[in-house]
C-alpha positions in Angstrom: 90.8 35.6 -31.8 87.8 36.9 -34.0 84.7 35.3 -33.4 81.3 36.4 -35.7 78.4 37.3 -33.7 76.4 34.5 -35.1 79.1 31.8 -34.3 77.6 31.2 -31.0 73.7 30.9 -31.5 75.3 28.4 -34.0 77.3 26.3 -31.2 74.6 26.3 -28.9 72.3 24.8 -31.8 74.7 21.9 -32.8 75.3 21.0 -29.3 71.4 20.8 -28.3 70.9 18.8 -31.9 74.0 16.4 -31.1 72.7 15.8 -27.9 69.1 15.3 -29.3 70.3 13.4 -32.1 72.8 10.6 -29.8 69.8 10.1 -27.3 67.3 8.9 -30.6 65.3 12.5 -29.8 64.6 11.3 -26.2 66.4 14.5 -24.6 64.9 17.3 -24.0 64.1 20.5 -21.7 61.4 20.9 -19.2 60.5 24.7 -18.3 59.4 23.2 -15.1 63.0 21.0 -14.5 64.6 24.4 -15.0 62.8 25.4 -12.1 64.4 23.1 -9.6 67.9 23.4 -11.2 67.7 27.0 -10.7 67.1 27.0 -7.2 69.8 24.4 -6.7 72.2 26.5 -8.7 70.9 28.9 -6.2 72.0 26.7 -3.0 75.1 25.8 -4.2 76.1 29.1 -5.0 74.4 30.6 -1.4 76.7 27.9 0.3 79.9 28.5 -1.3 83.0 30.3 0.1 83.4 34.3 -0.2 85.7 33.5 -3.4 82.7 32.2 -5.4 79.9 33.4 -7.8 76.8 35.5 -6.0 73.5 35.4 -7.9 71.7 38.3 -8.0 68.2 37.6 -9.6 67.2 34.3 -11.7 64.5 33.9 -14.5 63.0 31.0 -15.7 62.1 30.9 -19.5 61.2 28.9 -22.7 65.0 29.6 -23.9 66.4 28.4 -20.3 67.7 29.4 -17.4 69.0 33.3 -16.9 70.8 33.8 -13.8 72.2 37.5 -13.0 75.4 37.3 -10.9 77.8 38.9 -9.4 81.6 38.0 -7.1 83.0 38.8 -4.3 85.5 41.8 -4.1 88.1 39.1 -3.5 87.6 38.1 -7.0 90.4 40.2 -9.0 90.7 38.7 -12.4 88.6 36.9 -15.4 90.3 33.8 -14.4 88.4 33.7 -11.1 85.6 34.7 -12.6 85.6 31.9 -14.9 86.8 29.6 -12.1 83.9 30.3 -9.9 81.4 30.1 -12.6 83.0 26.8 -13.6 82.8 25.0 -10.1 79.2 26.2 -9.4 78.4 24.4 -13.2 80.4 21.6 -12.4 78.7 20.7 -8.9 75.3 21.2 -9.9 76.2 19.2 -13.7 74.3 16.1 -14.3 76.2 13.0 -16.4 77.3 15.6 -19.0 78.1 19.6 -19.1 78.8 22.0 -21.8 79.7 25.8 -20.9 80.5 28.5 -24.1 81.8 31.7 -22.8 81.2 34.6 -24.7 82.0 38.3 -23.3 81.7 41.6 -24.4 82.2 45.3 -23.5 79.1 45.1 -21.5 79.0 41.6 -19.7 80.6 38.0 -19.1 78.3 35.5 -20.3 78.7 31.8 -20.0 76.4 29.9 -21.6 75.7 26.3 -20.4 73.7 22.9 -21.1 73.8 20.1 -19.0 71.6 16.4 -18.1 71.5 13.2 -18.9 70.5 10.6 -21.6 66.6 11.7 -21.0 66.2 15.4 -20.2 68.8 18.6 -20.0 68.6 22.0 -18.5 69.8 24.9 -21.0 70.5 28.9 -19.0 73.1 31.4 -19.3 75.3 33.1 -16.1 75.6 36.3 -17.2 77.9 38.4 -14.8 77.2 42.5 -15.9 80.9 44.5 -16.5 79.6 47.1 -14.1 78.8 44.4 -10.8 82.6 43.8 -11.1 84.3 46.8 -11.9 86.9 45.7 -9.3 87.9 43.3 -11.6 91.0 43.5 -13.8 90.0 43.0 -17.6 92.2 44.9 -19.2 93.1 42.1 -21.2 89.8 41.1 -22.3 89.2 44.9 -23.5 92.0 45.0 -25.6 91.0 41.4 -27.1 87.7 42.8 -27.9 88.8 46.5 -29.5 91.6 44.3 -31.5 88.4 41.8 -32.7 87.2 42.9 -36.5 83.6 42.7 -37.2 82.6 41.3 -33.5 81.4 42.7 -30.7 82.1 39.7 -28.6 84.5 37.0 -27.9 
């Protein structure tokens, strides 16, 4: 699969305009609701089994939420990476919840936008390759040496 750098800043646009756009321009993000969905994301993740996602640091900014993670040595694969970052979105997701992964040699990122008719919350889980060097991806290395002119995927 080869995927142009700027394909994803595009994706994330569209979806925050389509959302905009079906709610009449009545959605939008609050620095200060990204707050208190950070530290729920925070919870969740703090109360989940050994299996799951570990956050390591979180930042609140004008762009969204940025939350440094990490998983358990238990974890072996980018499957149960991406099912433990999944779950965590998916219990903390409001009436509606996009997530675009993107990876590259240097990290897992999963970008993700969630709410409601009336407001959202916008943040990126971003896993760093070397927090989980125990984990096999192999075949996410070759995918990424085999993509032309793209340094992610």
């Amino acid at each position: 699969m080869q995927l142009e750098n700027n394909l994803f800043p595009h994706l994330q646009e569209a979806v925050v305009k389509t959302v905009a756009q079906c709610c009449h321009d009545t959605w939008g993000y609050d620095i200060q609701d990204n707050g208190g969905f950070a530290l729920d994301l925070r919870a969740i993740a703090d109360m989940q089994n050994s299996h799951e996602l570990h956050i390591l640091d979180w930042s609140v900014t004008t762009n969204g939420i940025e939350i440094q993670a990490s998983v358990d040595d238990a974890v072996t694969s980018l499957a149960e990476i991406k099912h433990a970052v999944y779950r965590l979105l998916g219990v903390v997701a409001e009436e509606f919840l996009v997530i675009l992964p993107r990876h590259s040699h240097e990290a897992l990122r999963y970008w993700f936008m969630t709410g409601s008719a009336t407001h959202g919350h916008l943040g990126e889980i971003i896993i760093q390759r070397q927090n989980v060097s125990h984990v096999d991806l192999s075949g996410l290395d070759h995918l990424l040496s085999n993509a032309k002119n793209s340094a992610e995927i």
